[in-house]
C-alpha positions as CSV (number, residue, x, y, z in Angstrom):
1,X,0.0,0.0,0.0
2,X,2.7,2.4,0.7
3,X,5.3,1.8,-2.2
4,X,8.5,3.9,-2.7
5,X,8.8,5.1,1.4
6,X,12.2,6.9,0.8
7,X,12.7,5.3,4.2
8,X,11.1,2.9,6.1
9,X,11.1,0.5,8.7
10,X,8.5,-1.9,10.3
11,X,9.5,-3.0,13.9
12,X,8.1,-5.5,15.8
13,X,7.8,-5.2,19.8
14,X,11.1,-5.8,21.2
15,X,9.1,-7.9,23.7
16,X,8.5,-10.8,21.1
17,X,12.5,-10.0,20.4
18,X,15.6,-11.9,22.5
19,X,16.6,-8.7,24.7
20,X,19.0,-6.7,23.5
21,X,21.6,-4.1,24.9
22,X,19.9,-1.8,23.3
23,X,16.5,-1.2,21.6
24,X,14.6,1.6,19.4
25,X,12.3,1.9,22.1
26,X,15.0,3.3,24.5
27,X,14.9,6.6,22.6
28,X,13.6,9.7,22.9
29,X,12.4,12.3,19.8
30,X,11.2,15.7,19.9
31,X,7.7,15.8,18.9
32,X,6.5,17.8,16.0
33,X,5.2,20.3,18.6
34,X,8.6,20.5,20.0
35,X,7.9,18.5,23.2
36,X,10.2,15.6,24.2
37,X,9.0,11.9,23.5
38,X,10.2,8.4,25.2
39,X,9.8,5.8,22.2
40,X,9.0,3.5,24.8
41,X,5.3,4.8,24.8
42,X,4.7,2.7,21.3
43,X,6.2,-0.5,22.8
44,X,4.3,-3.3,22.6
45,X,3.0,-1.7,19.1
46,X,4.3,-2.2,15.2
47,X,5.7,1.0,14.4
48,X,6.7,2.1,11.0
49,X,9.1,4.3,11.1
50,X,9.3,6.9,8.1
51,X,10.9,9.7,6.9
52,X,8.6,12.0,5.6
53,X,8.3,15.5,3.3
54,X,5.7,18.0,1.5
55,X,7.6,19.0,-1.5
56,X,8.4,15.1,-2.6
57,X,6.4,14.0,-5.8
58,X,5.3,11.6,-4.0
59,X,4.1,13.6,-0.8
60,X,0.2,13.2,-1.7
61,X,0.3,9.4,-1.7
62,X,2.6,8.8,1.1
63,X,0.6,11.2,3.4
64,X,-2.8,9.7,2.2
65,X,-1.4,6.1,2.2
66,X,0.1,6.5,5.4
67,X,-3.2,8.1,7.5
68,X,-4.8,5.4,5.7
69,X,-2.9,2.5,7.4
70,X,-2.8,4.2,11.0
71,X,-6.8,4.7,10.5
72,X,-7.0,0.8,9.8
73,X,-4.6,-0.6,11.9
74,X,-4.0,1.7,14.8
75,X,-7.5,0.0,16.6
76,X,-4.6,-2.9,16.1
77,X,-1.7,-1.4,18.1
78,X,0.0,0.0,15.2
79,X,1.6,3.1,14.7
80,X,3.2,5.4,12.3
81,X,6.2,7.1,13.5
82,X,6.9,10.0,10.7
83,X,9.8,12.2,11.1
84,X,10.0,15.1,8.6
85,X,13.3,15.4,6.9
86,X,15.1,17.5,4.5
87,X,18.0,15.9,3.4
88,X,16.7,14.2,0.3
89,X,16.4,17.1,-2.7
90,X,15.6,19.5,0.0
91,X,12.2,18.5,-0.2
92,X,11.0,19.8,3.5
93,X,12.2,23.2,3.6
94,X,9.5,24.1,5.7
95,X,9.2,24.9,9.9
96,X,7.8,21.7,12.0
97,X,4.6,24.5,12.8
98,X,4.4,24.7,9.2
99,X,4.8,20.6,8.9
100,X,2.1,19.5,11.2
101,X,-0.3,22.3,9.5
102,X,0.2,21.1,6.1
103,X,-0.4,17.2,7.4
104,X,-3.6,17.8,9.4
105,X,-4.9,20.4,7.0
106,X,-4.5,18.4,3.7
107,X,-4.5,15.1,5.1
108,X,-6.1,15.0,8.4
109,X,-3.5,12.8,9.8
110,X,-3.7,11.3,13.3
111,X,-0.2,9.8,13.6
112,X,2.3,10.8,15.4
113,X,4.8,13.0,14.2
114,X,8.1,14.5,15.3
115,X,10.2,17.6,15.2
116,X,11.8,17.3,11.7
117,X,15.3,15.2,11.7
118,X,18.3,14.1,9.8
119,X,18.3,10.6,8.9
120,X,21.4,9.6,7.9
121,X,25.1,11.0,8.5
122,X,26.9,11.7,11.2
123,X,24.1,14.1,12.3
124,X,21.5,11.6,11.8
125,X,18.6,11.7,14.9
126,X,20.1,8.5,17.4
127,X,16.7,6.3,16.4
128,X,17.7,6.6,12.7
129,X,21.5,5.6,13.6
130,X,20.1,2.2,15.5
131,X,17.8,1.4,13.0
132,X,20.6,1.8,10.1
133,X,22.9,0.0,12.2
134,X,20.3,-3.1,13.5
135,X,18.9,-3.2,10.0
């Protein structure tokens, strides 16, 4: 349903997982209204991560694809994580008050989202860096 994610990862709860030094749910994020987020509130869910962005040719499906799996399967503890980003073609230039705007005007979305984040690099957000490195 949701082809062509620049970036995206499904995780399963680390509680079905062998335990690990280290998990994504030990994280923290800034959310898209700048407050500070433990991941560990969405384990115990599927989260897909993903790196979103309004200027992408492919924003409209993503966003509508995207609301339309956490409208379905959240009841199902499942979430999407999206974390705005504006390293690929510079294709979120835009504030995260001008982010969230855009999503729940256009698209109504109910997912969570977060302050907006590099994903890869040296400067990549520390979830990002895990989930390169784990996956």
């Amino acid at each position: 349903m949701v082809a062509a994610l620049v970036a995206a990862w499904l995780l399963l709860s680390a509680a079905a997982c062998a335990p690990r030094e280290q998990d994504f749910y030990d994280f923290k994020a800034v959310n898209i209204r700048g407050k500070l987020v433990s991941l560990e509130k969405y384990r115990g869910s599927v989260s897909l991560v993903v790196n979103v962005a309004s200027e992408c040719g492919f924003t409209d499906q993503h966003y509508r694809d995207l609301q339309q799996l956490q409208r379905d399967l959240g009841p199902h503890h499942f979430n999407v994580l999206a974390f705005p980003c504006n390293q690929f073609g510079q294709q979120e230039p835009d504030s995260n008050r001008e982010i969230e705007s855009f999503a729940r005007r256009t698209y109504s979305v109910s997912f969570p989202m977060f302050s907006k984040v590099a994903v890869t690099g040296t400067g990549a957000h520390p979830a990002f860096k895990y989930l390169i490195r784990e996956f």
